[in-house]
N, C-alpha and C positions, 0 to 999 in steps of 0.2 A: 309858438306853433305857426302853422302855416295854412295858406291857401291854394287849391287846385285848381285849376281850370284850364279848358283849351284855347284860351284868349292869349295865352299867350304864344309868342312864335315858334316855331316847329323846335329850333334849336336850341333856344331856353328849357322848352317842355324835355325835351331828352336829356340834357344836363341834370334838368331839377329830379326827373324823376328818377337816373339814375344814382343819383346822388341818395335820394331817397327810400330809394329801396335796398339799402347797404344794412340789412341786419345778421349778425353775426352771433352764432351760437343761444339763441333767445334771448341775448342781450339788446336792453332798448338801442332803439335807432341814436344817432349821437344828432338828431336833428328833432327828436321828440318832444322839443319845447316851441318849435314853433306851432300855430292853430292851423289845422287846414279847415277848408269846406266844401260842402258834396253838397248836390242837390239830388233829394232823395225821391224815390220811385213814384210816392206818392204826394208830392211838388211841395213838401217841407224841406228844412235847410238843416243839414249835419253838421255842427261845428265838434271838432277833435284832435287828436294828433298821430301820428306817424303807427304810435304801439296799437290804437284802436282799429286802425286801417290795416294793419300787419295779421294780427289774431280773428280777423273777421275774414281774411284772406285763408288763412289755417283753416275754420273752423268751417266754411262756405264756400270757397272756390279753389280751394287748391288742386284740385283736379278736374274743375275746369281751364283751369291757366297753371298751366306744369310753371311757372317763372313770375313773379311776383312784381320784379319789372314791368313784366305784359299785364297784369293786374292793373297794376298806378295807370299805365298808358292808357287803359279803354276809360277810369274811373274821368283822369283828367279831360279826354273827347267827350265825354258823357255817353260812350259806349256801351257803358254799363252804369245804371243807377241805383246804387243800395236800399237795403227793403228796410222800413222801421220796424218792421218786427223778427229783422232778424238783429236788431239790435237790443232787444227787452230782456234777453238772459243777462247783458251783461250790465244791468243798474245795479245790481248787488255789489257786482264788485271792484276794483281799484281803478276802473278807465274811465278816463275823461270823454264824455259827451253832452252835447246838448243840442234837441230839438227844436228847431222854431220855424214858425211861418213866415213866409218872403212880405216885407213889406213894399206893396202894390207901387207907389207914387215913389220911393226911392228907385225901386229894381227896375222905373221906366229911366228915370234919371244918367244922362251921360256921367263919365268920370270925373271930366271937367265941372263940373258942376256940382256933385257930390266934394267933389276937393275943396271949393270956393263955401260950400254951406255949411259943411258937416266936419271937417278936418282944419287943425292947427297947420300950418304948414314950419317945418321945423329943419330950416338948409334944402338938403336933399330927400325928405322925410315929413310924415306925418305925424300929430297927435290926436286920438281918437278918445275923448274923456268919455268915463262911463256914467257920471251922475246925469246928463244931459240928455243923454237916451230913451227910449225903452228899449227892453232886449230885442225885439222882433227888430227896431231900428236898426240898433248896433249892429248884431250878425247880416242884416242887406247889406249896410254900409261896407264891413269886412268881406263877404263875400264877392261883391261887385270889386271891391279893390285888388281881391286876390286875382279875381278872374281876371284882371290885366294885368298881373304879374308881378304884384305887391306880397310881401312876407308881411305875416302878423305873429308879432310877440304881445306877450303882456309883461306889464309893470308892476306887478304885485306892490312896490314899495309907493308908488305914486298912483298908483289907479287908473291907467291910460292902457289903450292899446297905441304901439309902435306898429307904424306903417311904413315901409320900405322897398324901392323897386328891387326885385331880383339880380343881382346880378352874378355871374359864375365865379368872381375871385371871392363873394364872402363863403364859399364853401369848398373846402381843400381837405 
């Protein structure tokens, strides 16, 4: 899954988000495994993926933003920030979400810094272990990384999250 923000440059953001907003017939996004994150209305952190972001567009703004494109584009400026309770219908069922509060002394932390404390550095890439953490940790740490325009996966077999900068050839 993946991360959102408008930290990154104007023609990254239109790439990623076009790229992301490619859903076809209610079929999941073919980008649904990366995590993104949203800072929410009321200054918690939304960590989820692409199908949560998609069905919260349906059920809560599609008539306010006729195009779903223009959706991603205000979420990534933070033109728009999601309500946490317009997210509590769907803990029952099959989407991936999780709530957590910004941790204070990371989220003042530059990138450079965050990179040298808290990340593996692995080639062109990071590795972000999860025993090392608390969650509040982890989700600043991936949040701050996305907002400069880092993707996050997870490692289900090894336990990490993959940290990698964007760039437009890994998605075709």
């Amino acid at each position: 899954m993946l991360l959102l923000s408008s930290c990154k440059s104007n023609n990254d953001n239109i790439d990623f988000i076009k790229k992301l907003s490619t859903v076809t017939n209610g079929l999941p996004s073919p980008y649904f495994n990366y995590y993104l994150y949203f800072e929410l209305g009321d200054g918690d952190l939304l960590e989820t993926n692409i199908d949560l972001v998609h069905e919260l567009y349906k059920d809560y703004y599609q008539h306010q933003y006729k195009d779903f494109n223009v959706y991603l584009e205000d979420l990534f400026n933070k033109k728009l920030l999601l309500k946490s309770m317009d997210l509590a219908k769907y803990n029952r069922q099959d989407y991936f979400f999780t709530i957590n509060k910004f941790d204070n002394e990371i989220d003042k932390m530059n990138i450079s810094n965050i990179q040298k404390k808290y990340l593996i550095s692995e080639k062109q890439s990071y590795i972000l272990p999860l025993k090392k953490y608390k969650p509040t940790q982890l989700r600043t740490i991936l949040y701050k990384m996305f907002s400069h325009g880092y993707l996050i996966n997870f490692n289900d077999y090894s336990g990490y999250y993959y940290i990698s900068k964007y760039r437009e050839n890994d998605f075709k």
